[in-house]
C-alpha positions in Angstrom: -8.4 14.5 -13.0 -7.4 11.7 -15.0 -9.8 8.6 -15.0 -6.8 6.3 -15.4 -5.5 3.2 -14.5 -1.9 1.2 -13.4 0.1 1.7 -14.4 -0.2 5.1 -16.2 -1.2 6.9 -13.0 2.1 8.0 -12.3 3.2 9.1 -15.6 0.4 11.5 -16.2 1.3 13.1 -13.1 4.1 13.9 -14.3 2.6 14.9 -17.3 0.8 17.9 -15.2 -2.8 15.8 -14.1 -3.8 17.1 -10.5 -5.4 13.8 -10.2 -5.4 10.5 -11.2 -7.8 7.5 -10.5 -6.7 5.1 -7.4 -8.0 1.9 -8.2 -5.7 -0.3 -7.3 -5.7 0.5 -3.7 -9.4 -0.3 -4.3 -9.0 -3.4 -5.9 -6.4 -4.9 -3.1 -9.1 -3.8 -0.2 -12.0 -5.6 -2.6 -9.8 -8.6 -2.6 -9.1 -8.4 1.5 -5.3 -8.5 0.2 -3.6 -6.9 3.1 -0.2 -7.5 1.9 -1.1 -6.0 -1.1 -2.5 -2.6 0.6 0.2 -2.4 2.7 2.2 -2.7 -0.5 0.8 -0.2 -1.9 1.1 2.2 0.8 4.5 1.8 1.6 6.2 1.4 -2.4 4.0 4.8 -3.1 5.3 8.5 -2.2 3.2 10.6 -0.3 3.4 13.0 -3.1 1.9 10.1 -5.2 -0.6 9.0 -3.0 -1.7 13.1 -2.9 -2.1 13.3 -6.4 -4.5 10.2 -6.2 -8.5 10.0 -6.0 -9.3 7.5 -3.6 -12.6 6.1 -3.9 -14.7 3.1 -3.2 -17.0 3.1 -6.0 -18.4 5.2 -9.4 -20.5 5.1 -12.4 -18.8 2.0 -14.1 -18.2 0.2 -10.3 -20.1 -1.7 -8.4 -21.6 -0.3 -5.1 -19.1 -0.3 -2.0 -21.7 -2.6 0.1 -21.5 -5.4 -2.8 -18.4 -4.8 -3.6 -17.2 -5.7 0.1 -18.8 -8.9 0.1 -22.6 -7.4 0.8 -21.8 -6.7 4.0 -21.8 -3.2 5.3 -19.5 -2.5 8.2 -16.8 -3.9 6.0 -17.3 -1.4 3.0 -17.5 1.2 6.0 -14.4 0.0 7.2 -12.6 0.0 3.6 -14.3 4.4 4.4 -11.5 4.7 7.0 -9.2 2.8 5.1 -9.3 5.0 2.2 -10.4 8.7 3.3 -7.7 8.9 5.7 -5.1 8.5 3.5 -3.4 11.4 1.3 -5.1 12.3 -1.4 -8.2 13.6 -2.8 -11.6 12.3 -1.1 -13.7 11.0 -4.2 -17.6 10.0 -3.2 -19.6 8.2 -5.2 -23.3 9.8 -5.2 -25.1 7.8 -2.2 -22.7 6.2 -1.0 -23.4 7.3 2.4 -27.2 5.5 2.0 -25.5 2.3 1.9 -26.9 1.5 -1.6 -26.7 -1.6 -3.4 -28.0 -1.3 -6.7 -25.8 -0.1 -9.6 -27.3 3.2 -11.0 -27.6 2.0 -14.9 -25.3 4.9 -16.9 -27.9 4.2 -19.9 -31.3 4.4 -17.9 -29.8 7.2 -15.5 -32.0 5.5 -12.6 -31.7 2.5 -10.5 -33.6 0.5 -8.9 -35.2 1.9 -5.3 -34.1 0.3 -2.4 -34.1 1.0 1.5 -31.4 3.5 3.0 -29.4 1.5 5.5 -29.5 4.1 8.8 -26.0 2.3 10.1 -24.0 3.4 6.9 -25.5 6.8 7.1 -24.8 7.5 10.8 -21.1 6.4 10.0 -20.6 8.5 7.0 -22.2 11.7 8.7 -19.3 10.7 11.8 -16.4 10.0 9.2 -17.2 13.0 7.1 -17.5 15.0 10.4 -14.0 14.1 11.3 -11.8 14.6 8.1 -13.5 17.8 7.5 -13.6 19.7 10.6 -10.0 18.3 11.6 -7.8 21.0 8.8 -5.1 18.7 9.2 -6.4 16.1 6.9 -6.2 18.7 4.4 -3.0 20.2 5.2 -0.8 18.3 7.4 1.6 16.0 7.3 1.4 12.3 6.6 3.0 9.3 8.0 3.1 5.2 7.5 3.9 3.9 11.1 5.3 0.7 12.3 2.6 -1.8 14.5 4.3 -4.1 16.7 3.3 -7.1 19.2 0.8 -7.6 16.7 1.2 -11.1 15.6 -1.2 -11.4 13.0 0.0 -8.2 11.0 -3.4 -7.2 10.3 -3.5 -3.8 12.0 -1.9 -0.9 9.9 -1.2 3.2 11.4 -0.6 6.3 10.4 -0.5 9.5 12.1 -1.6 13.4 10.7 0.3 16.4 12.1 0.8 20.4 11.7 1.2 22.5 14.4 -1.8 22.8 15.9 -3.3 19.0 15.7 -1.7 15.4 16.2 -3.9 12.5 15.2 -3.0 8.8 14.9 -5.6 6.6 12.5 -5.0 2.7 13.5 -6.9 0.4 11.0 -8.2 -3.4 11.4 -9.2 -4.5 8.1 -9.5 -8.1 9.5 -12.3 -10.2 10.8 -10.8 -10.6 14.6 -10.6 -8.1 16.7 -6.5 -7.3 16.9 -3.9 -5.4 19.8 -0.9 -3.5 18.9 1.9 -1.0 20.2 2.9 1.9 18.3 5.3 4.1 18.3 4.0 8.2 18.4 7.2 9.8 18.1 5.6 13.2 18.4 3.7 12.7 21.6 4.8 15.5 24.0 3.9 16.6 27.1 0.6 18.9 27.8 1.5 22.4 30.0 4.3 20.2 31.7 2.1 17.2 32.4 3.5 13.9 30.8 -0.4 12.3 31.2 -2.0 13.3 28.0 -5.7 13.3 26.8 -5.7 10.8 23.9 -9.8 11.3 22.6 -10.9 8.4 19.9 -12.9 10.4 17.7 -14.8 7.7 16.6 -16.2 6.8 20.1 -15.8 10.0 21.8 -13.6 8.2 24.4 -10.9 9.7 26.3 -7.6 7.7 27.9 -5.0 9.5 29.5 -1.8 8.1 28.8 2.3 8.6 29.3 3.4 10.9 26.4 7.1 9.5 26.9 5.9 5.5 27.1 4.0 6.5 23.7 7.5 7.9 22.4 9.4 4.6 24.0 7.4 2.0 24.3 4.4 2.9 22.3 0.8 3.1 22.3 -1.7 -0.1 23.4 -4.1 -0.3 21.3 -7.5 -3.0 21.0 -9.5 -2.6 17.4 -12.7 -4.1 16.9 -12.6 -5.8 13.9 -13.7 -4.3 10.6 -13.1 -0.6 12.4 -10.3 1.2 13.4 -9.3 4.2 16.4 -8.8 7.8 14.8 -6.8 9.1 18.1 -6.3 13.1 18.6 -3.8 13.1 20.8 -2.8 16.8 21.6 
């Protein structure tokens, strides 16, 4: 892995690096640019984005909590930004504590500080979900459209292999948004067009019209700063 930045990423790729640093996917979410991450996401290949180490802070970065403004939920939400994309899951020791305080490289310590119980409960859920669900690891990525959503703040993508179907729709906004999207590959369940689509987040269950997900798309409500990952199979 190379620790590496734009825009020499790509070329030691190429070069034969399984990994290379993602920090400007970083950066744009720091900034709350969301033209910029969609950017990002949409002039990049997948094979790209694979090769990539997502991550939302290390040893020479500040600590995702300050980095996000010093507000927690919207480093957690930057989480499901960026370890549901393609690409290798890079975690930053105590991350998941909620931290704020830089570990000094030098000193190799850091100041002590209270563990915030909301950022661990929602790491121990978002680790739980990319990897117990195989096709995060092995399945097939896709950038999908979001209509009726006038604000263009909510962005989607969907996971798939042959034995799982999951739709990740992200509000990286401070209003709570509603969408439609398009699931292509939404299909009938033993000959019943009302499917079970589960949240994984909240453990919800809707049953909805696998064609008017194909046609006319799936309604969708985010809270913001969170987002819906949707099994849907």
């Amino acid at each position: 892995m190379a620790e590496v930045y734009y825009p020499y990423q790509e070329t030691l790729q190429q070069l034969g690096f399984d990994y290379t640093y993602d920090k400007t996917l970083l950066d744009d979410l720091a900034s709350f640019n969301l033209g910029s991450v969609k950017n990002w996401i949409t002039s990049n290949s997948v094979s790209f984005m694979n090769k990539s180490a997502h991550f939302l802070s290390n040893h020479d970065e500040p600590r995702a909590v300050p980095k996000f403004s010093g507000v927690w939920y919207k480093s957690d939400a930057a989480a499901l930004f960026t370890y549901t994309l393609p690409g290798m899951r890079f975690f930053w020791m105590w991350d998941e504590f909620g931290f704020s305080n830089k570990l000094d490289v030098h000193l190799r310590r850091e100041a002590t500080e209270p563990e915030l119980t909301q950022v661990q409960s929602f790491y121990k859920q978002l680790l739980g979900i990319v990897t117990t669900h195989e096709v995060f690891r092995n399945g097939t990525w896709e950038f999908l459209s979001v209509n009726n959503d006038p604000s263009g703040a909510l962005m989607a993508w969907s996971w798939y292999n042959d034995q799982e179907k999951i739709l990740c729709v992200m509000n990286f906004s401070e209003y709570n948004e509603a969408g439609t999207i398009v699931v292509s590959n939404a299909e009938p369940v033993n000959g019943n067009d009302t499917i079970p689509v589960t949240d994984l987040l909240s453990g919800d269950v809707y049953y909805r019209s696998a064609e008017e997900m194909r046609t006319s798309g799936l309604q969708v409500v985010i809270n913001s700063w969170y987002a819906q990952i949707f099994l849907y199979n």
